[in-house]
C-alpha positions in Angstrom: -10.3 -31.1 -17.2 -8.8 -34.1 -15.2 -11.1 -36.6 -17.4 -9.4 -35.0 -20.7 -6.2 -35.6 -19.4 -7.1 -39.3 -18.2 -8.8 -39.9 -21.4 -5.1 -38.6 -23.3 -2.7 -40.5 -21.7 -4.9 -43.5 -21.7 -4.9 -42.6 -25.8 -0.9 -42.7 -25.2 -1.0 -45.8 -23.5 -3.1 -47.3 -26.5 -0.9 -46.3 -28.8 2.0 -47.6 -27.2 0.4 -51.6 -26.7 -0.4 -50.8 -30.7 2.8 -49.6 -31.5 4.6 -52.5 -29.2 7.5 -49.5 -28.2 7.3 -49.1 -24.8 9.5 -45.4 -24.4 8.9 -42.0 -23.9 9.0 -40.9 -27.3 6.1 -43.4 -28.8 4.2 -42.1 -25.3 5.0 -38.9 -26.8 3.6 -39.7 -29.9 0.3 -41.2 -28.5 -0.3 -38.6 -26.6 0.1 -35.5 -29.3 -2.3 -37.8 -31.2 -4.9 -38.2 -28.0 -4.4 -34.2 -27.9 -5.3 -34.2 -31.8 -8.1 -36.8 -30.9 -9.4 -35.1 -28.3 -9.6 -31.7 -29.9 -11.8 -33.5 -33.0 -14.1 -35.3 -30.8 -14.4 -32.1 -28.2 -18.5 -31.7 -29.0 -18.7 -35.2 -27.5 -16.4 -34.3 -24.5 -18.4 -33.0 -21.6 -15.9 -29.8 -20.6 -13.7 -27.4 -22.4 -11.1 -28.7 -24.5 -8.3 -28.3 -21.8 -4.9 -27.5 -24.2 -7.4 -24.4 -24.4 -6.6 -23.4 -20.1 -2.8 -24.7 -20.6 -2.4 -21.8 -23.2 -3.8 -19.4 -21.3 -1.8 -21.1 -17.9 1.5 -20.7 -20.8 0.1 -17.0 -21.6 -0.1 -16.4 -17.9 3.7 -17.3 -16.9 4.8 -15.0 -20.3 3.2 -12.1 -18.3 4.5 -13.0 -14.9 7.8 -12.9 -16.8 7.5 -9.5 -18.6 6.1 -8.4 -15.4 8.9 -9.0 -13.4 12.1 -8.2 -16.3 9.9 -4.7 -16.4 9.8 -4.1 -12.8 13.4 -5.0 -12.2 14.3 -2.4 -14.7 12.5 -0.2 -12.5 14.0 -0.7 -9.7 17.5 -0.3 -11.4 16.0 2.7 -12.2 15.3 4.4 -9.2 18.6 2.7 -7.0 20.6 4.6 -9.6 19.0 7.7 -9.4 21.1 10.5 -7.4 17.8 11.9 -6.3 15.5 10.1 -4.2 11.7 10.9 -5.9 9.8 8.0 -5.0 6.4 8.0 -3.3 5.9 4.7 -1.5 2.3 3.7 -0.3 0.0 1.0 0.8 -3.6 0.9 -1.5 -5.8 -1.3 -1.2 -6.9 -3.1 -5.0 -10.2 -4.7 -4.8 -10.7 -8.1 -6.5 -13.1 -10.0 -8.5 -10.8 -13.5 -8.2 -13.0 -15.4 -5.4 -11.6 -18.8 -4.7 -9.1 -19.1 -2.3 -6.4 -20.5 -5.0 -7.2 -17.4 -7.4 -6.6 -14.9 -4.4 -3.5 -16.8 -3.3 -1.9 -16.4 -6.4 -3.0 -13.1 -7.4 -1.0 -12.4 -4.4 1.8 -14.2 -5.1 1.9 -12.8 -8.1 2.0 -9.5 -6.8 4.7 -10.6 -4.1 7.1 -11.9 -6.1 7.6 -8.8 -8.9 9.7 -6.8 -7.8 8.8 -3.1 -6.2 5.3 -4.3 -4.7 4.2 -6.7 -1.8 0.8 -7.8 -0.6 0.5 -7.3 2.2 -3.1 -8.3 3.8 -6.4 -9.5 2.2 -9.5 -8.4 3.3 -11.7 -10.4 5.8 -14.3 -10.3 3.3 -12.0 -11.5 0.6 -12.8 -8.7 -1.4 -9.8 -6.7 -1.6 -5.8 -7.4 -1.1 -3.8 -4.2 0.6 -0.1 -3.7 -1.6 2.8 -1.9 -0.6 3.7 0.0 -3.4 7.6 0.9 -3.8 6.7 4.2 -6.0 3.0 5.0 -7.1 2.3 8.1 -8.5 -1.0 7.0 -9.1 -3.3 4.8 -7.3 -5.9 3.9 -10.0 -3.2 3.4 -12.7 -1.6 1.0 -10.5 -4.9 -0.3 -9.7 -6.2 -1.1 -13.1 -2.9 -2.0 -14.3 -3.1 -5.0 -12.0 -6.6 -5.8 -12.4 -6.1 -6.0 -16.2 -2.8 -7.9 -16.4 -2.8 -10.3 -13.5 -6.2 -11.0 -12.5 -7.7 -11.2 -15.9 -5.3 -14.0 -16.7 -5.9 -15.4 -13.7 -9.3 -15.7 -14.5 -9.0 -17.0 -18.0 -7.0 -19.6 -16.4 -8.8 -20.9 -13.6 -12.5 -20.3 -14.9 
């Protein structure tokens, strides 16, 4: 991925000593067409065509944000309730991330919506423990995570 990007803004650079405009919008310019350029000539490019992982890295931050507007409504929810009918619990959600950066920000990701918290990972790095603000059940909240989060973790990073 780093040599696609190299390899665009070098096409940007091009275009602007063609162009003789030396500002951000012929920059711009050059390097929508080194994207276009790039996405012909991708056979001859030795890795996936990258705009390819920034979609899914786009995709990715859409979910964290529906994530955590859903969540929050949640949690309105149940502060607002007269009665008290939530069932906290720690569980632990095994993983299939492996790198150190994917199971960082699975985590993160988990920290920062509202009504969860990780709270340990595994020394085996095989499963993170989460704090769960209500869960009525485990393996919904299990595979709930496992198929928002993590999958998109994985289409990004692999």
């Amino acid at each position: 991925m780093p040599l696609q990007i190299l390899l665009n803004i070098i096409i940007a650079m091009m275009w602007m000593f063609l162009s003789e405009t030396y500002n951000f919008t012929t920059f711009f310019v050059g390097y929508i067409l080194g994207i276009i350029l790039l996405f012909v000539l991708q056979r001859f490019v030795p890795d996936s065509f990258y705009m390819k992982r920034a979609w899914k890295f786009f995709l990715l931050i859409l979910l964290f944000i529906r994530e955590l507007v859903l969540s929050n409504i949640d949690i309105v929810k149940h502060v607002y309730k007269p009665k008290m009918d939530m069932q906290p619990g720690i569980f632990a959600l095994p993983i299939d991330v492996k790198t150190n950066f994917e199971i960082t920000l699975l985590a993160n990701l988990i920290s920062l919506t509202p009504g969860t918290l990780s709270v340990v990972v595994s020394e085996d790095h095989t499963k993170i423990f989460i704090h769960a603000m209500d869960m009525p059940d485990v393996q919904e909240s299990v595979s709930e995570i496992k198929n928002s989060f993590e999958k998109r973790i994985m289409e990004v990073t692999r």
